[in-house]
mmCIF file of the N, C-alpha and C atoms, coordinates in Angstrom:
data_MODEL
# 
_entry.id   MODEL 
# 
loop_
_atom_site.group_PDB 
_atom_site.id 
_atom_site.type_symbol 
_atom_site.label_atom_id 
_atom_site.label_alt_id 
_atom_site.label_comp_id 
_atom_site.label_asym_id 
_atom_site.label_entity_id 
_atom_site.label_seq_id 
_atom_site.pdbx_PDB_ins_code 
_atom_site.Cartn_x 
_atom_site.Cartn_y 
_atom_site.Cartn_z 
_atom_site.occupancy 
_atom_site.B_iso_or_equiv 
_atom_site.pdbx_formal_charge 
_atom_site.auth_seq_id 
_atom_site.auth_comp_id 
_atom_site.auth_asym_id 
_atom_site.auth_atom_id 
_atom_site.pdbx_PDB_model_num 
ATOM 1   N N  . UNK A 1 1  ? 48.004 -75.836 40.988 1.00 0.00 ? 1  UNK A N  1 
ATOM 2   C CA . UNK A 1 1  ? 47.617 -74.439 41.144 1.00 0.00 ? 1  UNK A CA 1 
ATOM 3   C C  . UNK A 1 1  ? 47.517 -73.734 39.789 1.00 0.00 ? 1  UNK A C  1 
ATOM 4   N N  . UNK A 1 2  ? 48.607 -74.072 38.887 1.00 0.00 ? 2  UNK A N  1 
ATOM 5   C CA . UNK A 1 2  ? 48.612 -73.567 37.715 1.00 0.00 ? 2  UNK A CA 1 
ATOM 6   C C  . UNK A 1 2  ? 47.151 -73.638 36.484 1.00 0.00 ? 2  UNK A C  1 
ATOM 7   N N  . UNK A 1 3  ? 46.573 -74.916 37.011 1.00 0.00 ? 3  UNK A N  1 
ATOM 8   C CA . UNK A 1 3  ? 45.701 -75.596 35.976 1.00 0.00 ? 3  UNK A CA 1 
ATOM 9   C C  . UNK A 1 3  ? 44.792 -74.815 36.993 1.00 0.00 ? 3  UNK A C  1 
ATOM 10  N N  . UNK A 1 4  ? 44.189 -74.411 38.249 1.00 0.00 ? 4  UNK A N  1 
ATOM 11  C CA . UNK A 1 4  ? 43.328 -74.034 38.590 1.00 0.00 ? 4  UNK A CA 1 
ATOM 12  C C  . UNK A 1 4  ? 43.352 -72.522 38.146 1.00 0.00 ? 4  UNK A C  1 
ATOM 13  N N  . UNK A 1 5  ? 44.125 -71.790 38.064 1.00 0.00 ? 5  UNK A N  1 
ATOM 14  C CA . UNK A 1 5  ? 44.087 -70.448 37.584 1.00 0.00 ? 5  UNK A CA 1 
ATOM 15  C C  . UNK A 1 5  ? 43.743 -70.393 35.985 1.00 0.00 ? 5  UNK A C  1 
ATOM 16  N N  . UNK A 1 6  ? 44.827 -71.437 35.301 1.00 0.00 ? 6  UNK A N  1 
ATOM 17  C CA . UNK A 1 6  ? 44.123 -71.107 34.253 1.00 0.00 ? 6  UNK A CA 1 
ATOM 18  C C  . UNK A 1 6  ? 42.561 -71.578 33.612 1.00 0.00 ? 6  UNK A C  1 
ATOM 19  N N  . UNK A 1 7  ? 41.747 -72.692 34.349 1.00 0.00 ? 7  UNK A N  1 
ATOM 20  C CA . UNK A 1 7  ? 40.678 -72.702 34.381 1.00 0.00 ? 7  UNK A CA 1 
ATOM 21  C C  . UNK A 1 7  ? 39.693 -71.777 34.341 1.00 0.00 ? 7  UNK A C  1 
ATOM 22  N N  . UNK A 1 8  ? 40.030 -70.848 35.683 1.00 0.00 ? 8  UNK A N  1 
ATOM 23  C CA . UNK A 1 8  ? 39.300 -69.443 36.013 1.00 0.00 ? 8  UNK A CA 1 
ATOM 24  C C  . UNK A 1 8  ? 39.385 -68.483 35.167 1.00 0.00 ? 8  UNK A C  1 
ATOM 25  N N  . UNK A 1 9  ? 40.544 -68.623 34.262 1.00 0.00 ? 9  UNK A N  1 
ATOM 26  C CA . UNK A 1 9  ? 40.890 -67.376 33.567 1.00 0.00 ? 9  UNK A CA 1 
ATOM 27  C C  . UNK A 1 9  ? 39.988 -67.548 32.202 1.00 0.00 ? 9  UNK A C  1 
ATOM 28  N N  . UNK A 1 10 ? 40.501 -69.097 31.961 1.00 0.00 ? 10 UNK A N  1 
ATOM 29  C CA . UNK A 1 10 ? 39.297 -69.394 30.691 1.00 0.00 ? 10 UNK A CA 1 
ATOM 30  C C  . UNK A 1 10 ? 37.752 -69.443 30.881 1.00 0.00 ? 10 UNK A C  1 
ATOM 31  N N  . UNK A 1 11 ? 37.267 -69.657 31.674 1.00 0.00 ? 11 UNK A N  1 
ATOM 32  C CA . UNK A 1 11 ? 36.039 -69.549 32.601 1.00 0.00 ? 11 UNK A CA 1 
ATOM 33  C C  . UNK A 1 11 ? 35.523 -68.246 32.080 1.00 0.00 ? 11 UNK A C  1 
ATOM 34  N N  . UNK A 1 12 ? 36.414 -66.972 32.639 1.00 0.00 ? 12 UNK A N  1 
ATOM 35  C CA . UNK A 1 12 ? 36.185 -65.182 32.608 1.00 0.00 ? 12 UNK A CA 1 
ATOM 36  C C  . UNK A 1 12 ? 36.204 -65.346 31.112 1.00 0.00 ? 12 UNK A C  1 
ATOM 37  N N  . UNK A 1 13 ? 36.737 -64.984 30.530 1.00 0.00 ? 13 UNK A N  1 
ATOM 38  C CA . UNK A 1 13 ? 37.125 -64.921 29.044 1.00 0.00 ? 13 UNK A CA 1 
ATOM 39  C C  . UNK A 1 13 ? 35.983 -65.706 28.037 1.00 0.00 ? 13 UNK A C  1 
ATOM 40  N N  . UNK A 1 14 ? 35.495 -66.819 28.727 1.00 0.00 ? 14 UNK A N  1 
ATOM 41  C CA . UNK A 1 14 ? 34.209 -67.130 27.925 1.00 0.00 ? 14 UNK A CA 1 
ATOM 42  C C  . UNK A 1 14 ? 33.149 -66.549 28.434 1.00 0.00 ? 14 UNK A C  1 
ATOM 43  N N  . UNK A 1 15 ? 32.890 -66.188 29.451 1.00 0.00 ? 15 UNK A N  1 
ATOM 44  C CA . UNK A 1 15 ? 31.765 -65.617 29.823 1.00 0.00 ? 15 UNK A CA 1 
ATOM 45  C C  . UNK A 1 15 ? 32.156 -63.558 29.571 1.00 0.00 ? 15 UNK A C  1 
ATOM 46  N N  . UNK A 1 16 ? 33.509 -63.673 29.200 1.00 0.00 ? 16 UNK A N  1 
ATOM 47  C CA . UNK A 1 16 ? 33.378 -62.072 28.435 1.00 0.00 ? 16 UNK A CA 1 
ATOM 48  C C  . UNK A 1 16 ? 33.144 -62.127 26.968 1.00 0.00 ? 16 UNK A C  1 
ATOM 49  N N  . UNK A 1 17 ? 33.807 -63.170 26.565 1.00 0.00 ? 17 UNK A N  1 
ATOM 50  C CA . UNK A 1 17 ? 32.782 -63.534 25.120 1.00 0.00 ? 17 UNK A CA 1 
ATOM 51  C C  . UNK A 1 17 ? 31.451 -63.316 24.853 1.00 0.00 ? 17 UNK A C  1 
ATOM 52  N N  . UNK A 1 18 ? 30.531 -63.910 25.685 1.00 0.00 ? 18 UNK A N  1 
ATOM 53  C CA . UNK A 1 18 ? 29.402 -63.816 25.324 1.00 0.00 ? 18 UNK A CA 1 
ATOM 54  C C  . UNK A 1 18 ? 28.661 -63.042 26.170 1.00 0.00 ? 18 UNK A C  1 
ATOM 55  N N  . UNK A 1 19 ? 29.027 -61.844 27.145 1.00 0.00 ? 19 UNK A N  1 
ATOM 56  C CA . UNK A 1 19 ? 28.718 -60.493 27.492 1.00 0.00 ? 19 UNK A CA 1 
ATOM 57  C C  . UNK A 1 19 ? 28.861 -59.378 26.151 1.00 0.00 ? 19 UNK A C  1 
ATOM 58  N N  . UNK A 1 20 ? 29.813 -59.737 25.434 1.00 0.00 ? 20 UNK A N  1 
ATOM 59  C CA . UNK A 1 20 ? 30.177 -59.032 24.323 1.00 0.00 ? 20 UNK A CA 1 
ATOM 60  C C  . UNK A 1 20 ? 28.846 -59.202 23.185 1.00 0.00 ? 20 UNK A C  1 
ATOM 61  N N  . UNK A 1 21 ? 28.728 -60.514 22.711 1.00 0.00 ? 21 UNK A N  1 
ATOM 62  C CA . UNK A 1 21 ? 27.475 -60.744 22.060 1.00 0.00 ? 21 UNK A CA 1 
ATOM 63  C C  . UNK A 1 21 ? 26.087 -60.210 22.188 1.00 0.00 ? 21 UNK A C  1 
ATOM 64  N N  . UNK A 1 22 ? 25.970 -60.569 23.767 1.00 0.00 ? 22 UNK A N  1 
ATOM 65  C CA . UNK A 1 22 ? 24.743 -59.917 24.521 1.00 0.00 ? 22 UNK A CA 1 
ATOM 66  C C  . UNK A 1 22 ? 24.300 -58.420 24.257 1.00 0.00 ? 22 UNK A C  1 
ATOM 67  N N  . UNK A 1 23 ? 26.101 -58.180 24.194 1.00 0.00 ? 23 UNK A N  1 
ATOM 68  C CA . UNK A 1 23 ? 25.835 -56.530 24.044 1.00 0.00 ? 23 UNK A CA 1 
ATOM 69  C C  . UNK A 1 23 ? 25.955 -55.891 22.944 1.00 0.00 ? 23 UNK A C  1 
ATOM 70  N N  . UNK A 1 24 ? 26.369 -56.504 21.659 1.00 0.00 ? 24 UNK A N  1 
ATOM 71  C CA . UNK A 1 24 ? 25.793 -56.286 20.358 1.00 0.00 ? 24 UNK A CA 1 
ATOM 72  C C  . UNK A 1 24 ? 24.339 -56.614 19.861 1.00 0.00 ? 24 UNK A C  1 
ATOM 73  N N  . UNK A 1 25 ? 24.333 -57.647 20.400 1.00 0.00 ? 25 UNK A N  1 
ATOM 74  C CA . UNK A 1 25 ? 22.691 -57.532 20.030 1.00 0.00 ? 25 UNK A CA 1 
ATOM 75  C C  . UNK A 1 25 ? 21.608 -56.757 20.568 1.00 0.00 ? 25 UNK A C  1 
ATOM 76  N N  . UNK A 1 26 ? 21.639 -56.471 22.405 1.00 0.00 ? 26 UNK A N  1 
ATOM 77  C CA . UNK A 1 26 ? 20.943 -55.411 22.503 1.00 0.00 ? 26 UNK A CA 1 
ATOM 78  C C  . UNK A 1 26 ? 21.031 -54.067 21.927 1.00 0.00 ? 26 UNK A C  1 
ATOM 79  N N  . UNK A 1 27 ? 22.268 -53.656 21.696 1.00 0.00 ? 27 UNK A N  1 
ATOM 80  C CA . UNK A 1 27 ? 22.801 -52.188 21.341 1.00 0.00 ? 27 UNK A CA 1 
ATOM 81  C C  . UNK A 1 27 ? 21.893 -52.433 19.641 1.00 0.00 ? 27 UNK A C  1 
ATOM 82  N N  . UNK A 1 28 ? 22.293 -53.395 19.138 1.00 0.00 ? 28 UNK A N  1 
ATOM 83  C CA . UNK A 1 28 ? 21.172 -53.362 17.709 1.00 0.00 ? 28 UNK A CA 1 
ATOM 84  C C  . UNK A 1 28 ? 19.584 -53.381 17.941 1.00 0.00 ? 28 UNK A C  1 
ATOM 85  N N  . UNK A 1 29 ? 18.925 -54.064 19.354 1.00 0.00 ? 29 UNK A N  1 
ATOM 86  C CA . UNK A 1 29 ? 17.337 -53.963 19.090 1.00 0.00 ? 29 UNK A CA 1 
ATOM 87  C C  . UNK A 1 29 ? 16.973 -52.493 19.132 1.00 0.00 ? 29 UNK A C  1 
ATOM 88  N N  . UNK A 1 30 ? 17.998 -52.112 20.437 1.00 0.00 ? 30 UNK A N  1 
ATOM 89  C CA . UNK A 1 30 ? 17.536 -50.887 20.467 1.00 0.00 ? 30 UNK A CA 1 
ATOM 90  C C  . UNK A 1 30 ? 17.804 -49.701 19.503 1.00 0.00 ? 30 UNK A C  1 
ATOM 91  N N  . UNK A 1 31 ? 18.768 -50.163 18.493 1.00 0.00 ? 31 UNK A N  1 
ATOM 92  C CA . UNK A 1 31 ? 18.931 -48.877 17.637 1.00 0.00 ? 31 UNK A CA 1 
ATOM 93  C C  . UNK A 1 31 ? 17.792 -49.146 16.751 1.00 0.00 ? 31 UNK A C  1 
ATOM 94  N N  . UNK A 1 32 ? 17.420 -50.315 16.138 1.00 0.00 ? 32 UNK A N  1 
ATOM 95  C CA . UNK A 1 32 ? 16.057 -50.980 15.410 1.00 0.00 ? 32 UNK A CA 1 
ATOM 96  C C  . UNK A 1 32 ? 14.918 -50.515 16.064 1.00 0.00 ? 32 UNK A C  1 
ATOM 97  N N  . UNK A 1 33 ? 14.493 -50.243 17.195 1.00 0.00 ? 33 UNK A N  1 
ATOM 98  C CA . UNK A 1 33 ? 13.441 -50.150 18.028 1.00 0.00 ? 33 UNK A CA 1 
ATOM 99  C C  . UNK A 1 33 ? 13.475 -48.621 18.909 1.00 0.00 ? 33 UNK A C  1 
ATOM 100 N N  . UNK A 1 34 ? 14.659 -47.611 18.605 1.00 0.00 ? 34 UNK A N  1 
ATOM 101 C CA . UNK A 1 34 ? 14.348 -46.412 19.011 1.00 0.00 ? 34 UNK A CA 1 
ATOM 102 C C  . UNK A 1 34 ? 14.111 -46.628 20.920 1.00 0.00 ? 34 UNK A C  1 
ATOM 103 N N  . UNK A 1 35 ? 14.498 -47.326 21.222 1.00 0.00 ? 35 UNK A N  1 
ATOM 104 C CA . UNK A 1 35 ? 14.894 -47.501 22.626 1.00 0.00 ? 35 UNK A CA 1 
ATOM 105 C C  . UNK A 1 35 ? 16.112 -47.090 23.338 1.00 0.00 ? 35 UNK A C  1 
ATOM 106 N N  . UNK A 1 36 ? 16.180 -46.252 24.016 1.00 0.00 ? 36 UNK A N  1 
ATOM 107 C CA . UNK A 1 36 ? 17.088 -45.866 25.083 1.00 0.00 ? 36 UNK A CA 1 
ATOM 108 C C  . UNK A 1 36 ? 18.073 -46.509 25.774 1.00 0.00 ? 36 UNK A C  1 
ATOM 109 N N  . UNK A 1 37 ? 19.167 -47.087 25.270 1.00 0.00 ? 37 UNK A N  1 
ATOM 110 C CA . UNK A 1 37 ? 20.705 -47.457 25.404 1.00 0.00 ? 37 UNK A CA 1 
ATOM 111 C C  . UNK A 1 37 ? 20.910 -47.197 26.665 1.00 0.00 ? 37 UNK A C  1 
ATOM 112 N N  . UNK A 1 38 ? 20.792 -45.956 27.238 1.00 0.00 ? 38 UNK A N  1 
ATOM 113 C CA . UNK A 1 38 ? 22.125 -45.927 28.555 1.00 0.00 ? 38 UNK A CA 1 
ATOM 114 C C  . UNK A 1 38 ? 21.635 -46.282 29.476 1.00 0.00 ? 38 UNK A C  1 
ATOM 115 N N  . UNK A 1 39 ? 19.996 -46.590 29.924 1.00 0.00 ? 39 UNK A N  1 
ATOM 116 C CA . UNK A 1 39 ? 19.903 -47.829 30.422 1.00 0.00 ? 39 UNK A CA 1 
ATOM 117 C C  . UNK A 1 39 ? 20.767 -48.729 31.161 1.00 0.00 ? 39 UNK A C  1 
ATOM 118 N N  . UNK A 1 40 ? 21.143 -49.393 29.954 1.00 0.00 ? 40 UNK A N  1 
ATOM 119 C CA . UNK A 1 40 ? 21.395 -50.678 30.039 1.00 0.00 ? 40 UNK A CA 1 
ATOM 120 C C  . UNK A 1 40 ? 22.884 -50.818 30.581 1.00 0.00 ? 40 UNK A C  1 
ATOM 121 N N  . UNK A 1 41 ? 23.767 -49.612 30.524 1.00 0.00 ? 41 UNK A N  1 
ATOM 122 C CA . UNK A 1 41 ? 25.047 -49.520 30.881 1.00 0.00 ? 41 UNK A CA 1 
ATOM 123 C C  . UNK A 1 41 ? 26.034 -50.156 29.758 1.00 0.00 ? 41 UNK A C  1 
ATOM 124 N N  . UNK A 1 42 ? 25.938 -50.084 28.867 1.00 0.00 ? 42 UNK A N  1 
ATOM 125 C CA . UNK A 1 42 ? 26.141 -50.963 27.503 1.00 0.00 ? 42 UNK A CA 1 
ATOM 126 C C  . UNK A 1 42 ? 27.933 -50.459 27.179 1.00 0.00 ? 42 UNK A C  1 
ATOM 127 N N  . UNK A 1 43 ? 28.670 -51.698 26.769 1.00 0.00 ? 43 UNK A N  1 
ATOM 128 C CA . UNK A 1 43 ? 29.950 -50.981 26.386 1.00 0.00 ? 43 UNK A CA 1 
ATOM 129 C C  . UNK A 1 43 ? 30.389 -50.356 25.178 1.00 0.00 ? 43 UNK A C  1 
ATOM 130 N N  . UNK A 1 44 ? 31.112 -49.156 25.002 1.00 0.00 ? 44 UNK A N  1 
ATOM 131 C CA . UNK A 1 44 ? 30.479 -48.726 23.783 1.00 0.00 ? 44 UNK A CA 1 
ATOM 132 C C  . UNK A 1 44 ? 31.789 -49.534 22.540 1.00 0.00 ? 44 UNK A C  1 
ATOM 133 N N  . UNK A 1 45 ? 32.153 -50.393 23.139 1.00 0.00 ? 45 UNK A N  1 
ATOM 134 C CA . UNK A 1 45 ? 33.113 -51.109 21.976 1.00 0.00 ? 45 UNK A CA 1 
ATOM 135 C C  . UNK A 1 45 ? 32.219 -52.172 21.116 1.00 0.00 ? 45 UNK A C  1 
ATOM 136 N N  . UNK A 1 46 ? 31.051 -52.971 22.330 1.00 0.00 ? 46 UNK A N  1 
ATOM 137 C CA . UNK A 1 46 ? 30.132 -53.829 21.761 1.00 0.00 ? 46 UNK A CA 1 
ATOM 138 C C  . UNK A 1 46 ? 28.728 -53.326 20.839 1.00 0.00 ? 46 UNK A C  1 
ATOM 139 N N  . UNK A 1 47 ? 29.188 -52.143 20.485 1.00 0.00 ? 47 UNK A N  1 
ATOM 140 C CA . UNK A 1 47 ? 27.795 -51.605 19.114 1.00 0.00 ? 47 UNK A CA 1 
ATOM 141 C C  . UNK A 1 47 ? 27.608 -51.925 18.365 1.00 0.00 ? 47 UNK A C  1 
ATOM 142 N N  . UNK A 1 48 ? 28.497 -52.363 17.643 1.00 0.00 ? 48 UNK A N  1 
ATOM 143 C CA . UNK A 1 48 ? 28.717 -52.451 16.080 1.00 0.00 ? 48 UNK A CA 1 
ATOM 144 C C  . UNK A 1 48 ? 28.124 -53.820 15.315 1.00 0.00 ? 48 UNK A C  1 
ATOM 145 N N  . UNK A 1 49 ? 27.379 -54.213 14.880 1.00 0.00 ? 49 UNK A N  1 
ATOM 146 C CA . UNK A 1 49 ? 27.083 -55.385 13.833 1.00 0.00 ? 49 UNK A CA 1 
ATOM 147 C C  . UNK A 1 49 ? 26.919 -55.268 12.914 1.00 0.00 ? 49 UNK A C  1 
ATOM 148 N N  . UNK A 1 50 ? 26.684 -54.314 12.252 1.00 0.00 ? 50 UNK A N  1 
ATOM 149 C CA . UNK A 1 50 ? 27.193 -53.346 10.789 1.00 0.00 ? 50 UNK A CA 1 
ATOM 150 C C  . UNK A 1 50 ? 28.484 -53.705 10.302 1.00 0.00 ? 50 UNK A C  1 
ATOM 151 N N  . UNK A 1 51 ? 28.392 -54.265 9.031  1.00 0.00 ? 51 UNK A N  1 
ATOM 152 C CA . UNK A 1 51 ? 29.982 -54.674 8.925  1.00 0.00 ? 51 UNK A CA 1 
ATOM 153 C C  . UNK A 1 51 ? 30.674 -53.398 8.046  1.00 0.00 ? 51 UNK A C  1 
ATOM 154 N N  . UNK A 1 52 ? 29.939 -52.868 8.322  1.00 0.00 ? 52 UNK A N  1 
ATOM 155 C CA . UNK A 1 52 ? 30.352 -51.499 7.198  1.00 0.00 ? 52 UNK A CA 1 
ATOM 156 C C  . UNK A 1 52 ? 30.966 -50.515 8.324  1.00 0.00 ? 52 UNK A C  1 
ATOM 157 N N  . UNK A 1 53 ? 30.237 -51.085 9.584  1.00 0.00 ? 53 UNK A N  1 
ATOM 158 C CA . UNK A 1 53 ? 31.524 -49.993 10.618 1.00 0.00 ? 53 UNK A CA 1 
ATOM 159 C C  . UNK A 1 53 ? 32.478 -50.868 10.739 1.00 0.00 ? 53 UNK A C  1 
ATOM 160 N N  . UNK A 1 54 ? 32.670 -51.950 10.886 1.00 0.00 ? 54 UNK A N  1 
ATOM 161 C CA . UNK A 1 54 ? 34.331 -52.715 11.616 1.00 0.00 ? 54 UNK A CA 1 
ATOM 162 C C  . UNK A 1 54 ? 34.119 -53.922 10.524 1.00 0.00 ? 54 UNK A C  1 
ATOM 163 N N  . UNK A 1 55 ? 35.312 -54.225 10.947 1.00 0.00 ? 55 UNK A N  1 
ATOM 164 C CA . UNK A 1 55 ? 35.577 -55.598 9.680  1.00 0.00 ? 55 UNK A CA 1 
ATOM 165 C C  . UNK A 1 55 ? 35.261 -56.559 10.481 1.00 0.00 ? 55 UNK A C  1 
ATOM 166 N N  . UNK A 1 56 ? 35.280 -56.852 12.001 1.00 0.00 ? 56 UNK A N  1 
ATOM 167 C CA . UNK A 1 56 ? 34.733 -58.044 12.470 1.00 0.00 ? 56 UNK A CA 1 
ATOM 168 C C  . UNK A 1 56 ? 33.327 -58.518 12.851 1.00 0.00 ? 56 UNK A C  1 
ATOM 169 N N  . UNK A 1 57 ? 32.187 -57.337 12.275 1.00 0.00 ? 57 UNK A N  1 
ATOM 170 C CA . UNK A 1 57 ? 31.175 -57.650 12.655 1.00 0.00 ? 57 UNK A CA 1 
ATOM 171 C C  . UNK A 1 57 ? 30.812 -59.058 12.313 1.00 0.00 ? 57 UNK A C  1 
ATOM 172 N N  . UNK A 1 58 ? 29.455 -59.017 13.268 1.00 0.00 ? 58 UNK A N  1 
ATOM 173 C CA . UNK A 1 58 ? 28.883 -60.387 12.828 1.00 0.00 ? 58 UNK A CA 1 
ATOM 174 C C  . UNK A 1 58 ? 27.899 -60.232 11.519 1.00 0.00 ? 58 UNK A C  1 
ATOM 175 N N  . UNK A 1 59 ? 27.742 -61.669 11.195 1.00 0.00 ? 59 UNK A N  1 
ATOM 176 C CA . UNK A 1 59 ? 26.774 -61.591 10.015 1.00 0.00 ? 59 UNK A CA 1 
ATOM 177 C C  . UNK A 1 59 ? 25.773 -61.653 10.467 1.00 0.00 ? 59 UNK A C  1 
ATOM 178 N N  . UNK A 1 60 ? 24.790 -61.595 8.627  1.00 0.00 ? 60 UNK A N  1 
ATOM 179 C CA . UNK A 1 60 ? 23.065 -61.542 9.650  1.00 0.00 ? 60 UNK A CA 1 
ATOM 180 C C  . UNK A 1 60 ? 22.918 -63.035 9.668  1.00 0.00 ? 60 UNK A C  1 
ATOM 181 N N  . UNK A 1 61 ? 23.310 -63.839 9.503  1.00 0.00 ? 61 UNK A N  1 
ATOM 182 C CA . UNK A 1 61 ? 23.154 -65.444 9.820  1.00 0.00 ? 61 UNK A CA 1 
ATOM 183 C C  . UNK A 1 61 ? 23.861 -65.352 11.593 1.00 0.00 ? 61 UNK A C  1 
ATOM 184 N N  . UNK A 1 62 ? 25.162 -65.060 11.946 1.00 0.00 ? 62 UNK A N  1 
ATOM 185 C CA . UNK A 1 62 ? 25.647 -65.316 13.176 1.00 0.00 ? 62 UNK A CA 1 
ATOM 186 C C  . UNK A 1 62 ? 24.391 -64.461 14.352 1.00 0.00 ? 62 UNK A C  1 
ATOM 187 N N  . UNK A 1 63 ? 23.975 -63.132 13.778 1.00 0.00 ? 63 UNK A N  1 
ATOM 188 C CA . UNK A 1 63 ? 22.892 -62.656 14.569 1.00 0.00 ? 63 UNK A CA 1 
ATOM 189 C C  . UNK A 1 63 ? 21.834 -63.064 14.771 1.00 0.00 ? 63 UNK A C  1 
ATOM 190 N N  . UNK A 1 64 ? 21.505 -63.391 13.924 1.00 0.00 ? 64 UNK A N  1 
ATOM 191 C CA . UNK A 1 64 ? 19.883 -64.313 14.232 1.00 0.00 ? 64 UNK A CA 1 
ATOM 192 C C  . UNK A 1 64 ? 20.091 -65.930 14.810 1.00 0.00 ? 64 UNK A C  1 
ATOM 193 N N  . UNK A 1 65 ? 20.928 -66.211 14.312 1.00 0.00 ? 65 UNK A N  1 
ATOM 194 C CA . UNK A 1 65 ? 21.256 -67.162 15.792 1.00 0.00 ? 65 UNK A CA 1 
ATOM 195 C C  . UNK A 1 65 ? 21.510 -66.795 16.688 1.00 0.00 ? 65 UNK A C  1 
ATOM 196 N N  . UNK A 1 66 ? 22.239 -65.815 17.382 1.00 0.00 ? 66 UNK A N  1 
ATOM 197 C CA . UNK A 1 66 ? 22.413 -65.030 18.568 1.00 0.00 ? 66 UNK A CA 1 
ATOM 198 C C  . UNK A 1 66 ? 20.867 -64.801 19.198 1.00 0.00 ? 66 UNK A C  1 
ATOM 199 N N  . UNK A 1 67 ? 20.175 -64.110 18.197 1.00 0.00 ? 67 UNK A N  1 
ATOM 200 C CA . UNK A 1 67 ? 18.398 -63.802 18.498 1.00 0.00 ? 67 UNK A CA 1 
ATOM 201 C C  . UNK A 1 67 ? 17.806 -64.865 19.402 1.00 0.00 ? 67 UNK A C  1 
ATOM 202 N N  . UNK A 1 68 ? 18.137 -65.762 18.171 1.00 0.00 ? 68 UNK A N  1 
ATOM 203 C CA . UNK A 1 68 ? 17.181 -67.066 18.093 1.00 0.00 ? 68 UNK A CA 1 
ATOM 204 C C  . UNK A 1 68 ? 17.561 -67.580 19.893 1.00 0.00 ? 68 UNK A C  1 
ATOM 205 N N  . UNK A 1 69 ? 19.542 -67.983 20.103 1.00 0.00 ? 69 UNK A N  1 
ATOM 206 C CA . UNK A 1 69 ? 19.225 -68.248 21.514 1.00 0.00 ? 69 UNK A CA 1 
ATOM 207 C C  . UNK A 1 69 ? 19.101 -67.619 22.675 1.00 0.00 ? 69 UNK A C  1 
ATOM 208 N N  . UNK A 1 70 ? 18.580 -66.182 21.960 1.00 0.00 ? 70 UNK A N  1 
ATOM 209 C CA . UNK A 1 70 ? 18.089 -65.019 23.692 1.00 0.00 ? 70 UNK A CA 1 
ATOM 210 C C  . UNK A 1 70 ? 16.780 -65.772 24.041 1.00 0.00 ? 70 UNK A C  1 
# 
């Protein structure tokens, strides 16, 4: 039971990983492209890829691979 929960839990947690990604990179086309955000229902923790706002942004190498596999 134990190994099945924590399966599920790691399961969620990777697929909130890369909801998070998803949602830095849209929140960047659209600030690049003057497109309308609230839309999309976007979280406002996932904005940032500017490393000049947070210290963990991504780089422009980790983003354009991000691009590259939308």
């Amino acid at each position: 039971m134990k190994k099945k929960v924590s399966n599920a839990l790691s399961l969620l947690q990777h697929q909130y990983l890369h909801r998070q990604k998803i949602e830095r990179v849209v929140n960047f086309l659209c600030e690049k492209n003057n497109i309308d955000k609230s839309e999309f229902g976007l979280a406002s923790g996932a904005k940032s890829i500017d490393s000049s706002d947070i210290e963990d942004a991504l780089s422009e190498d980790e983003l354009e691979a991000l691009i590259k596999e939308m």
